[in-house]
Residue, then its C-alpha position, 0 to 999 in steps of 0.5 A: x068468895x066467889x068475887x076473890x076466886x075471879x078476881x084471882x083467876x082474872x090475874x092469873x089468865x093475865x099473867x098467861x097471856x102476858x107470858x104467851x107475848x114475850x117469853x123469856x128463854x128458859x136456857x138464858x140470854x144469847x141462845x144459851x150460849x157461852x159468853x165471849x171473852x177478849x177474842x172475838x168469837x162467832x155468835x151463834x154459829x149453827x142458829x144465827x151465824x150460818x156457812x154461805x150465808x151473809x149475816x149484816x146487823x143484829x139487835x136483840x131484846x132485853x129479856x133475850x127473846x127476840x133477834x132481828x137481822x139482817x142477810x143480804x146476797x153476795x151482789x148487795x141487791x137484795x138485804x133483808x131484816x130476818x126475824x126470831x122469837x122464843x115461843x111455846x118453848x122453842x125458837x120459831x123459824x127464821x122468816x123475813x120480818x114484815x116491815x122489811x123490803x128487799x133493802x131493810x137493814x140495821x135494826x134496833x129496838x128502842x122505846x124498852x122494845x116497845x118500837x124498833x128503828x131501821x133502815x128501809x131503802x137508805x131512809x130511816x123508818x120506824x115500827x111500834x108494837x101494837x096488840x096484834x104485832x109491829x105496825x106498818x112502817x112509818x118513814x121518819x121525815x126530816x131531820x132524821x131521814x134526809x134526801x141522801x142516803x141515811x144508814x143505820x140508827x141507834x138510840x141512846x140512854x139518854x134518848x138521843x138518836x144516832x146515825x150515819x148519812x151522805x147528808x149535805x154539811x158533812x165531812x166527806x162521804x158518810x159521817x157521823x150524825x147525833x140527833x137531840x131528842x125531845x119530847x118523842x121527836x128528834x131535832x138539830x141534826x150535829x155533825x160530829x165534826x171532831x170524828x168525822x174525816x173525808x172517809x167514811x165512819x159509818x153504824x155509831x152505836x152509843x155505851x150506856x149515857x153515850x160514855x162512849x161511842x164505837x163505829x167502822x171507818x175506811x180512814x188510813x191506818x186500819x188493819x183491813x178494809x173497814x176496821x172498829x174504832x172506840x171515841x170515849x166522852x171528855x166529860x165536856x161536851x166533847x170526845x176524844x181522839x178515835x182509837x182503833x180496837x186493834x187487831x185481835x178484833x180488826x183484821x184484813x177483812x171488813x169489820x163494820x156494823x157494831x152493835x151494844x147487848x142491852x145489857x151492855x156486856x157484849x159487843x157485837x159486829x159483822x165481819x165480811x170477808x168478801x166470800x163469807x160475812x158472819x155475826x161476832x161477839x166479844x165481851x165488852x171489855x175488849x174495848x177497854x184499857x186493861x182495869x178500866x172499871x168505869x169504861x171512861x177510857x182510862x185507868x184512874x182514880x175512879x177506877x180505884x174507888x170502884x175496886x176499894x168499894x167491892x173490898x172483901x167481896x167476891x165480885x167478879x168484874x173487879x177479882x183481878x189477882x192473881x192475874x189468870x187465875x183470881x182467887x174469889x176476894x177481892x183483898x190487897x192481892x187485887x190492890x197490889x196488881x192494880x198498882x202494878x198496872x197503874x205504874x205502866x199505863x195510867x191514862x190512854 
């Protein structure tokens, strides 16, 4: 007996020093806020997102309990990685992360939040966690860090990195770059040459098994200074034609240094006005042509085999009728209004 009493006991110090590490919000993922939905909304205003200050990038963590981002003053000579983290039942107060320099920007977790990816005086470093917090910052040589200058870095599903440099053998200015991984290390830099143009397409974030990808660019055409645009995979190695998220997320302003939620939902993004710069979210299926179940980019048969599968259910990401106002059964109501739909836009 009394070897189970300590065995038991062992455990359950375990599972309290584990949960000491990382808690999960009680109040839920996104600070216990109300999601988005098609209209970009400020995230966080008030916690994150705060009146005279300029908030640059963001990435979270998988449970919800962490925040990384970036502030920088208005003469861009100082931006910092600013970071939080939910403990002892209560958000702590928003310091400089301590791998951060006077130039640290782009945060990204990787590795299931095991190590976090940024930008360090325009070269691309790298921290893991270790049992006493993030280890000292280690620069990412070559290929990934370049001798010009190497801005954000995200890495996908699939493993692979991507990011956005001045590095020789591109288009023009900064372009697009995917880097293969293998095997812990990340090899043949490829231009995304069919993307790129001799303007700037800067911070690539990649959707879940890089499906798609969404990134801000100067090119003419936009509606602002640097505007969102979404390239979907052609399902051939390929990606199609970059689109530009239009205006209800695109405005005169700059909108750049997008973001995924780890639990591919949101979309998040900077919008610089040049006197203010806040964070914004908005639900991921802004980016999508209207009943796009799969998000490949177009209104398909796929897209009626998602909706058939959830037939007499009441899941809410396919309940579509009646319009405005679903009724909770997906039943032919639903079938009837994605006919509807199908006959005027069937492919993007």
């Amino acid at each position: 007996m009394k070897i189970r009493f300590k065995t038991i006991l062992s455990i359950m110090l375990f599972i309290t020093a584990c949960s000491a590490i990382a808690e999960t919000p009680p109040e839920g993922l996104y600070f216990g806020l109300t999601p988005p939905g098609l209209t970009p909304q400020v995230f966080a205003p008030g916690i994150i997102s705060l009146p005279g200050r300029l908030e640059h990038s963001i990435c979270l963590s998988k449970d919800g309990g962490q925040c990384y981002f970036s502030v920088r003053n208005s003469a861009w000579s100082v931006i910092q990685i600013m970071a939080t983290r939910y403990e002892n039942g209560a958000w702590t107060t928003q310091a400089v992360a301590p791998f951060s320099n006077t130039w640290s920007m782009s945060p990204d977790f990787a590795d299931n939040d095991q190590s976090l990816y940024f930008n360090r005086s325009n070269d691309i470093y790298k921290v893991v966690r270790t049992p006493t917090g993030w280890s000292s910052p280690v620069l990412m040589a070559a290929p990934v860090s370049s001798p010009q200058d190497d801005y954000s870095c995200h890495i996908s599903t699939l493993g692979n990195m991507w990011t956005c440099s001045w590095r020789t053998g591109g288009a023009g200015q900064c372009d697009i770059w995917r880097l293969q991984g293998a095997d812990g290390n990340f090899i043949n830099p490829t231009n995304l040459s069919t993307i790129n143009t001799v303007n700037s397409e800067c911070f690539p974030v990649p959707g879940p098994n890089e499906s798609y990808f969404v990134f801000n660019s100067n090119r003419p055409g936009g509606y602002g200074q640097m505007d969102l645009y979404i390239s979907y995979s052609d399902k051939h190695g390929g990606w199609t034609a970059p689109r530009n998220l239009g205006p209800t997320i695109n405005t005169s302003a700059r909108e750049i240094c997008s973001y995924i939620s780890p639990d591919h939902k949101y979309l998040f993004f900077s919008r610089d006005s040049g006197t203010e710069q806040d964070i914004y979210w908005v639900d991921i299926r802004a980016l999508f042509p209207k009943y796009d179940f799969t998000q490949d980019g177009k209104v398909d048969l796929d897209d009626l085999r998602v909706l058939a599968g959830y037939w007499l259910t009441g899941e809410p990401s396919v309940d579509i009728a009646p319009s405005g106002a679903p009724d909770g059964t997906v039943n032919f109501l639903d079938f009837a209004e994605f006919a509807k739909y199908w006959s005027q836009v069937s492919y993007w």
